[in-house]
MARTIBA-729198 format. One record per residue (C-alpha): residue number from 1; residue in three letters; chain; x, y, z. Coordinates in steps of 0.001 Angstrom, whole numbers. Layout:
N
(NUM 'ALA' 'A' (X Y Z)),
...
***
This chain:
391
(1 'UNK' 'A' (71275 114683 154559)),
(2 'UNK' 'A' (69746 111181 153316)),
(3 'UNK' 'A' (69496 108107 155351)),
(4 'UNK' 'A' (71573 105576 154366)),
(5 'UNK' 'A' (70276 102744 151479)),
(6 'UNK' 'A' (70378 99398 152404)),
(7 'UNK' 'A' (70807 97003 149353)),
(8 'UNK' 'A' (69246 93177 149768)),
(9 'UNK' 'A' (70024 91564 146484)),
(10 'UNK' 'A' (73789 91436 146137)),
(11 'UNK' 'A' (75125 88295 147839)),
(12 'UNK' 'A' (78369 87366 149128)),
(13 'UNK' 'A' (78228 84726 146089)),
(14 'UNK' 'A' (77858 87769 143324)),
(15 'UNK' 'A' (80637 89788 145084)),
(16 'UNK' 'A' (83336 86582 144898)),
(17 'UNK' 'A' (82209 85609 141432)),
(18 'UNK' 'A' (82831 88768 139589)),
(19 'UNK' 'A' (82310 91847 141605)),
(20 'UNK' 'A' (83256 93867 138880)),
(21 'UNK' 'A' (80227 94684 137566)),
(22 'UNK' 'A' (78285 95265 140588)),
(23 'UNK' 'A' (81168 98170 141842)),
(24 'UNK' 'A' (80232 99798 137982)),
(25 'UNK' 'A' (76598 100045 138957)),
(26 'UNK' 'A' (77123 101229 142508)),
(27 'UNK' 'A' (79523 103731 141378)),
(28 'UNK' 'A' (77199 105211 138676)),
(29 'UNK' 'A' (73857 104496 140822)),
(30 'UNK' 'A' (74547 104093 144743)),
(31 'UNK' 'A' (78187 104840 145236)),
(32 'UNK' 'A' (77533 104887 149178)),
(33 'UNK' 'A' (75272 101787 149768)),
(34 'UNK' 'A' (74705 99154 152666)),
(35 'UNK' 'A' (75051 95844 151260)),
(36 'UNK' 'A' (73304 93237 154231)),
(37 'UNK' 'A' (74870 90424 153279)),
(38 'UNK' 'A' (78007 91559 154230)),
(39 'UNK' 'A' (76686 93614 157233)),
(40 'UNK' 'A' (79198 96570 155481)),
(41 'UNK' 'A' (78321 100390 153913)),
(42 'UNK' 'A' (80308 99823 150598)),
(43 'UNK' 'A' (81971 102567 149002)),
(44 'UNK' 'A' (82946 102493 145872)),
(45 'UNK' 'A' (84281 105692 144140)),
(46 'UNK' 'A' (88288 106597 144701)),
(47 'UNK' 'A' (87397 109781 146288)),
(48 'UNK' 'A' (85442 108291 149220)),
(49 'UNK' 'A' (87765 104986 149741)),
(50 'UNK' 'A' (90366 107946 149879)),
(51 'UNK' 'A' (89137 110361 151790)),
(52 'UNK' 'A' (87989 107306 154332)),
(53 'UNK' 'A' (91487 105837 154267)),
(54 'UNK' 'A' (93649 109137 155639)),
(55 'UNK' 'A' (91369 110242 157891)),
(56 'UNK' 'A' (91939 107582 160690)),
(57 'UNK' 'A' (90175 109741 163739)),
(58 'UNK' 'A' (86679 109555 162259)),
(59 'UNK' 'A' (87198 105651 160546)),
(60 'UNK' 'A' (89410 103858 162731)),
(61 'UNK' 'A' (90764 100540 161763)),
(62 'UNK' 'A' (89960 99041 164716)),
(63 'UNK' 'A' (86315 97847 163607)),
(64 'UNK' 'A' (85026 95195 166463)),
(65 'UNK' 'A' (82900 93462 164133)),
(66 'UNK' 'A' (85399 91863 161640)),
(67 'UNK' 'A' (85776 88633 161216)),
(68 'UNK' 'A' (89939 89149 161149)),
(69 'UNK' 'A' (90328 88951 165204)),
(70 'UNK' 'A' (88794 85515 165417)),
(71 'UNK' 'A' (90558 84111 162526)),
(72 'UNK' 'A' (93948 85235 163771)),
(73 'UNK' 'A' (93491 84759 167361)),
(74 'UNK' 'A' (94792 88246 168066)),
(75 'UNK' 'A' (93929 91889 167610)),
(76 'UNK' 'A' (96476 92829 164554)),
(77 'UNK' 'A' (98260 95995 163795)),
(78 'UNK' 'A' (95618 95660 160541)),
(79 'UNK' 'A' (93194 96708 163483)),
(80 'UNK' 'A' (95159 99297 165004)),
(81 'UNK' 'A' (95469 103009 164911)),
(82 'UNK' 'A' (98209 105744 165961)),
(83 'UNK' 'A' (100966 105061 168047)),
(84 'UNK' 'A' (100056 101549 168704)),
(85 'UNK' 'A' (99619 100926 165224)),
(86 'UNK' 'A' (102833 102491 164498)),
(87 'UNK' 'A' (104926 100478 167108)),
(88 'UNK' 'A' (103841 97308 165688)),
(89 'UNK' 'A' (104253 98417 162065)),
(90 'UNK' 'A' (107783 99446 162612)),
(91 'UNK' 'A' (108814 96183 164677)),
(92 'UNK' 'A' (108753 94702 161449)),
(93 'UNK' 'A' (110650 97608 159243)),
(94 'UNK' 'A' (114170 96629 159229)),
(95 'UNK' 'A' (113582 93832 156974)),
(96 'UNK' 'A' (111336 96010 154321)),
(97 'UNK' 'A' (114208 98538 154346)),
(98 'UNK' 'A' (116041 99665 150936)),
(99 'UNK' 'A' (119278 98736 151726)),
(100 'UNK' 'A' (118209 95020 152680)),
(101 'UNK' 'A' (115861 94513 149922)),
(102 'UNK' 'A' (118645 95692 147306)),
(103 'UNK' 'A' (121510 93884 149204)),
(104 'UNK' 'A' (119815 91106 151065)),
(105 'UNK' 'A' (116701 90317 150099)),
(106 'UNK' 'A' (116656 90270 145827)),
(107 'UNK' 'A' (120159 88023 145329)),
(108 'UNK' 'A' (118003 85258 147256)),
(109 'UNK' 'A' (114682 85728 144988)),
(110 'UNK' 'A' (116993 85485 141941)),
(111 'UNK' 'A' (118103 82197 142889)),
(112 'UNK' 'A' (114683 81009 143457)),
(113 'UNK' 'A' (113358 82733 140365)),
(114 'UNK' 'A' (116167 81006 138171)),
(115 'UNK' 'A' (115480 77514 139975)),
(116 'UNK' 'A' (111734 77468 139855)),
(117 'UNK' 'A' (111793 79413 135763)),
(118 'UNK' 'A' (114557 76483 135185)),
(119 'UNK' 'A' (112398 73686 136245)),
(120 'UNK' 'A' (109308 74506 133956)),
(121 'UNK' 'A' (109227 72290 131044)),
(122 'UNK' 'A' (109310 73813 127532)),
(123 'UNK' 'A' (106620 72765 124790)),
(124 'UNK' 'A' (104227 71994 127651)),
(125 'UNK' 'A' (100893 73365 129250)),
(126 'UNK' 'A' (101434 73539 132864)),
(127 'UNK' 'A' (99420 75683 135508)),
(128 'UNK' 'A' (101510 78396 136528)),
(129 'UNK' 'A' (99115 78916 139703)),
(130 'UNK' 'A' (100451 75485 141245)),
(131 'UNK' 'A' (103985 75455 139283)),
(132 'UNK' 'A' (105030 79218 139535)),
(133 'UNK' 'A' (103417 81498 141379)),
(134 'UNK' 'A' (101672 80011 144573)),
(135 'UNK' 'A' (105321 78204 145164)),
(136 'UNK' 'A' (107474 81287 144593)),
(137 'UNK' 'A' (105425 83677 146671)),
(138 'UNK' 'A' (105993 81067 149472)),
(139 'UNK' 'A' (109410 80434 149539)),
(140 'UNK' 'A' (110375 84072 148909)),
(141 'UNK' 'A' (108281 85525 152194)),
(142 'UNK' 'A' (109459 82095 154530)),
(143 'UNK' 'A' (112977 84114 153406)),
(144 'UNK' 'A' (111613 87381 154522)),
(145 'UNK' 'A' (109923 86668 157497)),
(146 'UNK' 'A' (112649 84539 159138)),
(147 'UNK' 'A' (110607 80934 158483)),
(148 'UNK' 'A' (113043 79411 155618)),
(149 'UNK' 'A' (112245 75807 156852)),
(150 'UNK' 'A' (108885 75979 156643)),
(151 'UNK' 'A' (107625 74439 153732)),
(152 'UNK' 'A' (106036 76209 150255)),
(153 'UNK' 'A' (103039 73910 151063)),
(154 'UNK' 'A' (102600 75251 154515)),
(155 'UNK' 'A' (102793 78468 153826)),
(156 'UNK' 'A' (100341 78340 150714)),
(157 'UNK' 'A' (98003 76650 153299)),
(158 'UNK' 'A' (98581 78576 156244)),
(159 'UNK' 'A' (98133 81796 153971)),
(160 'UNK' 'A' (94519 80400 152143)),
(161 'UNK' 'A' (93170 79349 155808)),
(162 'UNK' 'A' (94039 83050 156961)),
(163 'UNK' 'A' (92483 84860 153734)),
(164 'UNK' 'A' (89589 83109 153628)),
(165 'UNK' 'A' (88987 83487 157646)),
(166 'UNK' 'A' (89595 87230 157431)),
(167 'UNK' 'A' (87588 87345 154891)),
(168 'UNK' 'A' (84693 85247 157143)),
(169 'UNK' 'A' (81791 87581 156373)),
(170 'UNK' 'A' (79342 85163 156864)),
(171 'UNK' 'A' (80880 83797 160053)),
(172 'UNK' 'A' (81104 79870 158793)),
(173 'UNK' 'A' (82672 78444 161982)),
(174 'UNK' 'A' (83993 75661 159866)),
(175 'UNK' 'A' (86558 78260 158155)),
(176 'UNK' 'A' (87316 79533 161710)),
(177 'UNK' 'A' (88189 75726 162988)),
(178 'UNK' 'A' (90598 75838 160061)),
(179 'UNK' 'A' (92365 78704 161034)),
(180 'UNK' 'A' (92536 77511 164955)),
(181 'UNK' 'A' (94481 74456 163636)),
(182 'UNK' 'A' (96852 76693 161053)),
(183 'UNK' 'A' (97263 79407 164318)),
(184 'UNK' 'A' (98781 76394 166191)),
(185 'UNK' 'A' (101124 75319 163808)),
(186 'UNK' 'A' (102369 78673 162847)),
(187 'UNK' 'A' (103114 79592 166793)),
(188 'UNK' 'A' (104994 76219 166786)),
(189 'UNK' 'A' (107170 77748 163777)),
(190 'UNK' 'A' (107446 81142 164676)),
(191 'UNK' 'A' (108918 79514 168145)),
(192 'UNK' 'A' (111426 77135 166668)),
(193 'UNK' 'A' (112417 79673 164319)),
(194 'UNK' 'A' (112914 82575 166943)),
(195 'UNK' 'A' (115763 80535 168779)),
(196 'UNK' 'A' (118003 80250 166107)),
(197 'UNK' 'A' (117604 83223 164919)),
(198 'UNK' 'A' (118532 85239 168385)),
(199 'UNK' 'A' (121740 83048 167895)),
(200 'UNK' 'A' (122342 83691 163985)),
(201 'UNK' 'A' (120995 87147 164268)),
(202 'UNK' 'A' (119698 88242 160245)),
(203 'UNK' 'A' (117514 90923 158104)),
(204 'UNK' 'A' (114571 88569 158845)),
(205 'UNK' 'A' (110851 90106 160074)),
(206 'UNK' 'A' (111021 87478 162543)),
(207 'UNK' 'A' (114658 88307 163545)),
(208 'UNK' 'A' (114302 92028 164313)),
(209 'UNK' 'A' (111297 91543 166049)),
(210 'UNK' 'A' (112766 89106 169103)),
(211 'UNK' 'A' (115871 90637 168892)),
(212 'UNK' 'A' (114603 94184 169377)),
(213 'UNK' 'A' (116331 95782 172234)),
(214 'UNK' 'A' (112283 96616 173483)),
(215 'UNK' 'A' (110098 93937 171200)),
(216 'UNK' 'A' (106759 94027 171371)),
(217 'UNK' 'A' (104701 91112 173127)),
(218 'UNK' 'A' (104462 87656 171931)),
(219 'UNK' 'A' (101391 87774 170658)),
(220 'UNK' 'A' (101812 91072 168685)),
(221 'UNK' 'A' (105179 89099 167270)),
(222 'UNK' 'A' (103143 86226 166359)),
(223 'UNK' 'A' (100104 88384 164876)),
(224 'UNK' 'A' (102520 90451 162996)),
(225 'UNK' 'A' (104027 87166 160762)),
(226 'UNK' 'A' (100715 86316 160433)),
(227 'UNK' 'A' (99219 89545 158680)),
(228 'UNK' 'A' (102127 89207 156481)),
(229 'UNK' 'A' (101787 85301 155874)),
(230 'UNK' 'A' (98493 86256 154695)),
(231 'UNK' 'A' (98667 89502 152477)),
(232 'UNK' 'A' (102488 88817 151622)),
(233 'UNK' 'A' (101916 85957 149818)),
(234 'UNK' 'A' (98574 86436 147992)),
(235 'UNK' 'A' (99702 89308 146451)),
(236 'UNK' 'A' (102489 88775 144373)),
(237 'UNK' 'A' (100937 85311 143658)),
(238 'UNK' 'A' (97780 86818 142530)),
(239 'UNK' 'A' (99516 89656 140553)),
(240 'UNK' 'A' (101596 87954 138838)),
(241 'UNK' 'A' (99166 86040 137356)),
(242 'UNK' 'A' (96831 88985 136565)),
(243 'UNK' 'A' (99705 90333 134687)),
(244 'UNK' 'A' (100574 87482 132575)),
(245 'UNK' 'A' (96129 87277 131968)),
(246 'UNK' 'A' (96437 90626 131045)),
(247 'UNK' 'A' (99345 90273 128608)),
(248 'UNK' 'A' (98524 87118 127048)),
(249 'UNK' 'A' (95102 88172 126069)),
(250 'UNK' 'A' (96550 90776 124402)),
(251 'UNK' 'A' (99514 90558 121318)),
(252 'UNK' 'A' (99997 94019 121463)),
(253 'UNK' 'A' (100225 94445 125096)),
(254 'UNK' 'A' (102347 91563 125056)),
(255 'UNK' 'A' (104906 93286 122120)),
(256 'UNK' 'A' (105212 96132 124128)),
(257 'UNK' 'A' (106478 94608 127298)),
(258 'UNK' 'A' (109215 92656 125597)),
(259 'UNK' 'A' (110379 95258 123217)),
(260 'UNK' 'A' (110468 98157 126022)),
(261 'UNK' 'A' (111124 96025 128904)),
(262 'UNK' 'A' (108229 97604 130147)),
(263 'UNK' 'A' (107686 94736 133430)),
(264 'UNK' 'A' (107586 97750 135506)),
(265 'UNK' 'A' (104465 99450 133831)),
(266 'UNK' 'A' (102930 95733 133764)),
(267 'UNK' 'A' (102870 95746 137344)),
(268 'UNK' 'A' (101669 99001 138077)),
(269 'UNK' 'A' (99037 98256 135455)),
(270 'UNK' 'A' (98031 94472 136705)),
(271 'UNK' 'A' (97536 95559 140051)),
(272 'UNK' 'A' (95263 98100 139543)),
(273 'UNK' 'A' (93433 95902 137106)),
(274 'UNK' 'A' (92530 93516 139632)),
(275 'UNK' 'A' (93974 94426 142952)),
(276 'UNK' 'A' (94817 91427 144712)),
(277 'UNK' 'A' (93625 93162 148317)),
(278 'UNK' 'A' (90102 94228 147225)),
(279 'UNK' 'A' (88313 95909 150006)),
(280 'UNK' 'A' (89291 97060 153646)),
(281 'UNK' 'A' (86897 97920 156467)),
(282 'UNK' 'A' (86942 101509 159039)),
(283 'UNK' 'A' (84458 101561 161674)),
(284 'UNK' 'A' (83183 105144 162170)),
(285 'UNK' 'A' (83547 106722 165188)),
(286 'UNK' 'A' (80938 109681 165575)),
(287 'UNK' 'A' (78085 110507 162998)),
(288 'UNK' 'A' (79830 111631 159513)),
(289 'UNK' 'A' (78002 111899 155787)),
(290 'UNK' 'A' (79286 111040 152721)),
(291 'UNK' 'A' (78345 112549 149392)),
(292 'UNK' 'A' (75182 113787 152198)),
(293 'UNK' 'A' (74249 110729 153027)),
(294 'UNK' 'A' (74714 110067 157090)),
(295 'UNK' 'A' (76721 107294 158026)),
(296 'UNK' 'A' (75997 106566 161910)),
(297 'UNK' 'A' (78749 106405 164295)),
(298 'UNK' 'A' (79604 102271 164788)),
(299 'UNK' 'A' (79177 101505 161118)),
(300 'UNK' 'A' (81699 99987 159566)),
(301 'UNK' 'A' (83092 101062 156310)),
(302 'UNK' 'A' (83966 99098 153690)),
(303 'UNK' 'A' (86484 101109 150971)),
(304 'UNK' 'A' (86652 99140 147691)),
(305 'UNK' 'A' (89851 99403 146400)),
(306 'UNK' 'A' (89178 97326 143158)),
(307 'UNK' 'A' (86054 99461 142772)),
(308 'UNK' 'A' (88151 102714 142964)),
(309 'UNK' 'A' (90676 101851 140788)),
(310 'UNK' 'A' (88515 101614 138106)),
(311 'UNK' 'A' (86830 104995 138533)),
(312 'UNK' 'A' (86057 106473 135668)),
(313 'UNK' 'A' (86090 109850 137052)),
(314 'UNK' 'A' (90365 108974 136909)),
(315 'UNK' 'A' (90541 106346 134326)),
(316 'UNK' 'A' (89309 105897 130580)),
(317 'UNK' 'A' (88167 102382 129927)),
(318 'UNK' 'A' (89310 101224 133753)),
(319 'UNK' 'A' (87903 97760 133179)),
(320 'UNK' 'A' (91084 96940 130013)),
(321 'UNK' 'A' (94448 96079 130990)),
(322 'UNK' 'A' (96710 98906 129414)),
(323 'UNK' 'A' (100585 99052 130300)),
(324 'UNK' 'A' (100770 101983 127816)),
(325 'UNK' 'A' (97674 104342 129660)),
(326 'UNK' 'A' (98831 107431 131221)),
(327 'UNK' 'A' (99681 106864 135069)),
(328 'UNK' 'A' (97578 107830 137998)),
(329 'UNK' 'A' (97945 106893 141593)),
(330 'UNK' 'A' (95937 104313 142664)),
(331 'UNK' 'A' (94427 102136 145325)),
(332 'UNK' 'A' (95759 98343 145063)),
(333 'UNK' 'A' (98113 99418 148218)),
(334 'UNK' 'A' (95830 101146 150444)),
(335 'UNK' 'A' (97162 104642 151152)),
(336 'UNK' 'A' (96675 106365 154754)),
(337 'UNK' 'A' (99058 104930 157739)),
(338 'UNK' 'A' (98320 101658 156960)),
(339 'UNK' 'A' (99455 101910 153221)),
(340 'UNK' 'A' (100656 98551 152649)),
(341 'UNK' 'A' (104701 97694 153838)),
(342 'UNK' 'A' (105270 95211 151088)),
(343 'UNK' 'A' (104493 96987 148209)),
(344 'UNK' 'A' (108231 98031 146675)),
(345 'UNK' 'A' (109409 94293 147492)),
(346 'UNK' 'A' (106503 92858 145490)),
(347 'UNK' 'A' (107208 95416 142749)),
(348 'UNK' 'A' (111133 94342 142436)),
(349 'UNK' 'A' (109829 90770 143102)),
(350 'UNK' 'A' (108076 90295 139989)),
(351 'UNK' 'A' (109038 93646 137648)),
(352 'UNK' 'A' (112623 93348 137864)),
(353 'UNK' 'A' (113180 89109 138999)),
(354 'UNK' 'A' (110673 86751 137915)),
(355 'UNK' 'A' (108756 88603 134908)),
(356 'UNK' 'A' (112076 89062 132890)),
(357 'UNK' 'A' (113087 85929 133391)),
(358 'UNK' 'A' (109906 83853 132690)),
(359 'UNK' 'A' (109075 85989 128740)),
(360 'UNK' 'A' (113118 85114 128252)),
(361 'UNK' 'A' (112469 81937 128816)),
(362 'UNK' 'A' (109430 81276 126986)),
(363 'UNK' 'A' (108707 84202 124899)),
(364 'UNK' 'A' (106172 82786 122900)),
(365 'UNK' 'A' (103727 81786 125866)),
(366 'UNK' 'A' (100333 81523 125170)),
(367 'UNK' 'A' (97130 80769 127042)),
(368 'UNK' 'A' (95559 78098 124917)),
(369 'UNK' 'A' (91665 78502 126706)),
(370 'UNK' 'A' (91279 82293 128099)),
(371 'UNK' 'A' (88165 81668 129408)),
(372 'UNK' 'A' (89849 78422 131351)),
(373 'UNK' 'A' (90672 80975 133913)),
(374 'UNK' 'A' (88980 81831 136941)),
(375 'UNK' 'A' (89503 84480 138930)),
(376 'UNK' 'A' (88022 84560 142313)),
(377 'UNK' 'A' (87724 86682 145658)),
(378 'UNK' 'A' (85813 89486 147285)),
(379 'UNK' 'A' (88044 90441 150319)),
(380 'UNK' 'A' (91153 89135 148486)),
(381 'UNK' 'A' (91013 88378 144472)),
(382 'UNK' 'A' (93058 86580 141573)),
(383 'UNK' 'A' (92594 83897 139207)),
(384 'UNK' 'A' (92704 80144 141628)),
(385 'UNK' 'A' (94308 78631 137957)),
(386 'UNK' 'A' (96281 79850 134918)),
(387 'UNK' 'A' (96820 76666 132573)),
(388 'UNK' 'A' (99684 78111 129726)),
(389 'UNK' 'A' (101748 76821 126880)),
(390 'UNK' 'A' (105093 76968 127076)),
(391 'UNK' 'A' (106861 77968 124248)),
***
């Protein structure tokens, strides 16, 4: 068994700038590396992020040494293991369930879909980030999670502060001040909110959770809307933009979704591409090895996702956008028990509402400057602007 590498060149900087290439050297060189700036053994081939992910006895999610518990003011089901993990998961199931995302749920996100497609204006180059997606992704989860007054502003803000906090690797105090001031106002919310819906009862997160004939505590309540303020809203946001990158870059990719209403495929595809929730971390429990190098017992693992899903021991040219590549399960969702609740919602969101409607629309789209677009993120990742033409 080898002792574990330690790597002292990568930054934080080089990881949210474009990790990309950095994951394609570790896989082929040091798939099982320390990296110091992030205090964090990286891992970076599907396998391992796998085999990490379902084995929850020997990497437990709850890792003391992330910077999530201080920026959310509570110790989150995203921390949890086992039973505890599983009450607090399933306080929040009702609303993710099939019948109320059919029935419920999608007539609502067609009517914002139609009014926020409607209001683009044809002929002209608008940013989709500000006009479309960041907008959308808000006011469909304030619907889900039982906040509908809150504004799209808000919960864009609220959402950023909490990424970028969890995502606090280098401890900035000045990003944790943020989220102290967003943690206030969201408890404020989350309290106004809670009254009227105990007399309205509804399919809201928020709703089942203080209505619950045995609810968790307060503070679990709180932490759960908060987890999914933060991951609910990047992600379709992010993706959706990925995917329209991805197609517009591309005339044939672009063909093919239109003529086979392939939106579906596009998502699968953009979300592996660049998953939107890039890494997660596992602290390990007792002394393990992977690929025979020892990992000590109170390490904490990082599993990269984005790294993983462009494997090449899985998939042929990982690093191109292809809607038409033969299908393989991947990462973007996490797998394991904390395989991520949102993921069929975000699918229907975009795939089957907001996709269709925007290429109907404005069919002839284009993205004047491809290299205008940035994407950013280590912990969390997606272009921060997506200026388009719309034709």
């Amino acid at each position: 068994m080898s002792s574990l590498p330690i790597d002292t060149d990568i930054s934080i900087a080089d990881l949210v700038l474009d990790p990309y290439p950095i994951y394609r050297r570790l896989r082929s060189d040091a798939p099982v590396i320390k990296v110091a700036s992030v205090n964090r053994v990286l891992l970076t081939k599907a396998e391992d992020t796998k085999l990490v992910k379902d084995d929850p006895v020997v990497f437990s999610s709850n890792d003391p040494n992330t910077p999530m518990r201080r920026a959310f003011g509570a110790h989150t089901l995203m921390r949890k293991d086992g039973a505890e993990h599983m009450r607090e998961r399933m306080a929040m199931a009702p609303a993710y369930s099939a019948s109320n995302i059919k029935n419920h749920w999608m007539p609502i996100y067609e009517r914002i879909a139609d009014d926020f497609v409607a209001g683009l204006p044809k002929g002209e180059t608008v940013d989709l980030f500000h006009a479309l997606s960041s907008p959308f992704a808000a006011r469909c989860l304030a619907q889900l999670l039982g906040l509908p007054e809150v504004s799209d502003a808000d919960m864009i803000r609220w959402s950023q502060v909490l990424i970028d906090g969890a995502g606090n690797f280098g401890w900035d105090p000045a990003l944790f001040a943020d989220c102290d001031v967003a943690n206030a106002e969201m408890d404020a919310a989350m309290e106004l909110a809670a009254q009227k819906h105990k007399a309205e009862p509804n399919p809201s997160a928020l709703c089942a959770m203080v209505t619950s004939d045995d609810p968790i505590e307060l503070s679990q309540i709180r932490s759960n809307i908060k987890i999914a303020i933060g991951g609910g809203l990047n992600e379709p946001r992010d993706a959706l933009l990925t995917i329209l990158f991805g197609l517009l870059i591309d005339p044939d990719q672009h063909d093919h979704a239109i003529a086979n209403n392939a939106w579906g495929d596009a998502f699968d595809e953009g979300v592996r591409w660049v998953a939107p929730i890039q890494a997660s971390s596992r602290l390990a429990t007792q002394d393990t090895e992977i690929r025979g190098i020892l990992i000590p017992k109170g390490e904490t693992v990082m599993t990269i996702q984005a790294s993983a899903n462009h494997d090449e021991d899985i998939w042929t040219d990982g690093h191109r956008f292809d809607i038409t590549r033969d299908k393989y399960p991947h990462q973007a969702f996490g797998n394991g028990p904390h395989f991520c609740q949102g993921k069929h919602i975000a699918r229907r969101m975009l795939a089957d509402i907001l996709l269709p409607r925007l290429f109907e629309r404005f069919p002839n789209m284009t993205l004047p400057d491809p290299s205008a677009v940035k994407f950013r993120g280590f912990g969390f990742r997606g272009p921060v602007n997506f200026p388009v033409k719309l034709n």
